[in-house]
Steps between C-alpha positions, in 0.01 A plus 500: 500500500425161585687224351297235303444156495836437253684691678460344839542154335845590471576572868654282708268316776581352811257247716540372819367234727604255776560182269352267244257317645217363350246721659233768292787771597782345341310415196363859426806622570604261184251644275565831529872432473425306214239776380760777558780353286255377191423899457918592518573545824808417681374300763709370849302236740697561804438250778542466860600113448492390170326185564138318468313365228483756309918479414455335186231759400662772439442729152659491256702857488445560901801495672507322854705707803568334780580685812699427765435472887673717774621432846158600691594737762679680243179489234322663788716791535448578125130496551569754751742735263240541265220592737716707801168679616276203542713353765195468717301319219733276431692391848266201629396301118881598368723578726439302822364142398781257538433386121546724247229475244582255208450781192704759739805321419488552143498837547838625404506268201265692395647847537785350306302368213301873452870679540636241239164504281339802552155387342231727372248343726510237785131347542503268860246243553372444885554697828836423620664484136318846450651623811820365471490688145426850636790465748705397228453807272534727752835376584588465162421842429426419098185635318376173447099535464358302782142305462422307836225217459282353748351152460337433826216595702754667847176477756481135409863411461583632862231292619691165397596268774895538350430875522349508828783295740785748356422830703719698221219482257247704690696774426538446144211744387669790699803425281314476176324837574804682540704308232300475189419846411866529408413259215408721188168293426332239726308244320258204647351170281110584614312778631454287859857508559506915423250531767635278747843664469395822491312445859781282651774730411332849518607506159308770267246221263537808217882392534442127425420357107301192436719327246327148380759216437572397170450197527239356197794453227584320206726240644166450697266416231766290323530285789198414629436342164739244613389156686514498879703185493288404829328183498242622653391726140481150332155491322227370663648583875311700776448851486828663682514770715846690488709777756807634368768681769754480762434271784490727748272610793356831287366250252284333724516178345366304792159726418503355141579113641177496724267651273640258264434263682130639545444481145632167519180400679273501193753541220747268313780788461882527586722770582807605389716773691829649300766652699754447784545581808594486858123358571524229282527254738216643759305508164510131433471385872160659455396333179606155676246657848232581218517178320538668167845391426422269194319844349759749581863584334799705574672484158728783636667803317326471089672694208194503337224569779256645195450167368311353759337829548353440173406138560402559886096514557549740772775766625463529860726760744467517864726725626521685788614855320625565145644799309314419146549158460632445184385135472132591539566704207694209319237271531228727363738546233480094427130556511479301832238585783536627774453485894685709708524681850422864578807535638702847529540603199451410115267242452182711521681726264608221254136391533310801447329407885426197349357569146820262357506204802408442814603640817467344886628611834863497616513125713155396415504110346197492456457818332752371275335144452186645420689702257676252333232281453301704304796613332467135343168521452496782304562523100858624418505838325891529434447782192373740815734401729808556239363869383523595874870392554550698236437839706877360673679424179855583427422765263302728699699431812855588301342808380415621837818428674683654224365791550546552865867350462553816248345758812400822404 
């Protein structure tokens, strides 16, 4: 007999991920956590480093584990206890390169943790936190329910210039393949990255659930009642144009700069891009090289990103490959248009193909001009955007992952 909803609100839930940082991973991660322990559960956060901008975010009632980091040679040798047989698998992206693999070394922390804990369930967020988590149970040899999550699109993600000039990763799909059917349910954020790990891995698709984020909350539509606190929102300004993410090559910022700067050909607007990142400097040498500088800001990190959502005339995203980006769904959710790329994999599906915004090729800045520009043309029709976000609300999304962290 299966146990019901009460029942598993009792049980005591582990999550893990690589850190705090302010990215659409770390904050989802918060809601369910948050979620989890609102309905009675007993909730750990247990991080790699416990660091980032999330710190100060934590829920009330979640408590945060961090673990601790091994000598690497020695993490190595415990990735190779718990999988004996795949020797062959794992020799050249484990055992061989002369750097072991920053989650690796956390590995034995976390053995000790499920030994100490022994949670109900562990639920892991991203590929080498989800593989670091199999490894772990195995060694730990506890009956700890294991729920493996996938975030990313693999096919595009290997394809990354930091990917690509580290020869380990090519044989990361071989690994996943013979790693993650050990995990008792494998979940992914969007139906796009099912199917692309299913065909990079060799992975049965029937295997693989399509869990939607929870990200449309209540926190949410308290906060983006709140003012920007941006000049720029002052009444009477120009129209602005907003991105929201880490500053990072994926994001494809430069994209959004030039066709910025397009639209800055024929309209008064100004753009404002939320986040940090390792590109923020590359990212305002172009601005100066576009001459767009006095219409551009990098406020940085933002608490409160749903604020300006709400204010912002357009959302734009140009990334090179997402996993369902949660901020496309945020900013419907604050009733804001908008204009995003086709990129592998969520927007089309947040979009309906483009019933709720508009969609443009990966890389094209003119596409994305064009887009944008009629974006603020067009009438605003925020009660339509808002009942779509709804289909990735908290509510439904707790539900679901309730019931596949209870199993059969």
């Amino acid at each position: 007999m299966k146990a019901s909803t009460q029942e598993v609100s009792s049980q005591h839930i582990a999550l893990f991920m690589s850190s705090l940082a302010g990215g659409g991973v770390e904050r989802m991660t918060l809601n369910l956590a948050r979620a989890f322990a609102a309905r009675g559960h007993r909730v750990d956060l247990v991080v790699c480093r416990a660091k980032g901008e999330l710190l100060d975010h934590i829920p009330d009632g979640v408590t945060l584990v961090a673990l601790e980091a091994s000598w690497g040679f020695w993490a190595r040798l415990q990735v190779l206890r718990a999988d004996p047989a795949g020797f062959a698998v794992l020799l050249k992206p484990v055992l061989l390169p002369l750097k072991t693999s920053n989650k690796i070394r956390y590995l034995a922390s976390l053995v000790r943790y499920l030994r100490r804990e022994r949670p109900k369930v562990l639920l892991s967020a991203m590929t080498n936190p989800n593989l670091v988590a199999i490894w772990a149970r195995r060694l730990a040899s506890v009956p700890t329910r294991l729920v493996i999550s996938e975030r990313n699109t693999l096919s595009q993600v290997m394809r990354a210039p930091a990917y690509k000039i580290k020869w380990r990763f090519c044989f990361l799909p071989a690994v996943i393949g013979r790693t993650y059917p050990w995990a008792d349910a494998i979940i992914a954020v969007s139906d796009g990255v099912a199917d692309d790990l299913s065909t990079q891995t060799g992975l049965p698709r029937e295997s693989i659930q399509t869990l939607y984020n929870p990200v449309v909350t209540p926190e949410l539509e308290a906060k983006r009642e709140a003012a920007p606190g941006h000049p720029w929102f002052a009444p009477g300004s120009p129209p602005v144009i907003l991105g929201v993410g880490r500053l990072v090559r994926a994001k494809d910022f430069p994209t959004l700069l030039k066709a910025f700067a397009r639209v800055r050909e024929t309209k008064n607007a100004r753009l404002i891009i939320i986040g940090e990142g390792s590109e923020r400097n590359n990212l305002e040498a172009l601005a100066q090289r576009l001459n767009v500088t006095d219409a551009v800001s990098f406020p940085g990190w933002a608490a409160n990103p749903y604020a300006y959502m709400a204010q912002a005339k357009v959302f734009a995203l140009s990334s090179v490959h997402e996993g369902l980006p949660a901020v496309v769904i945020e900013a419907l959710a604050c009733g804001c248009p908008v204009v995003s790329t086709d990129c592998p994999s969520g927007p089309s599906e947040i979009l309906a193909g483009g019933d709720y915004g508009t969609l443009v090729p990966v890389g094209d800045d003119r596409a994305l001009a064009q887009g944008i520009a009629a974006a603020l043309d067009k009438p605003r029709d925020s009660e339509r955007l808002q009942s779509r976000a709804q289909a990735f609300s908290l509510e439904r999304a707790v539900a679901r992952y309730l019931e596949v962290l209870r199993g059969p």
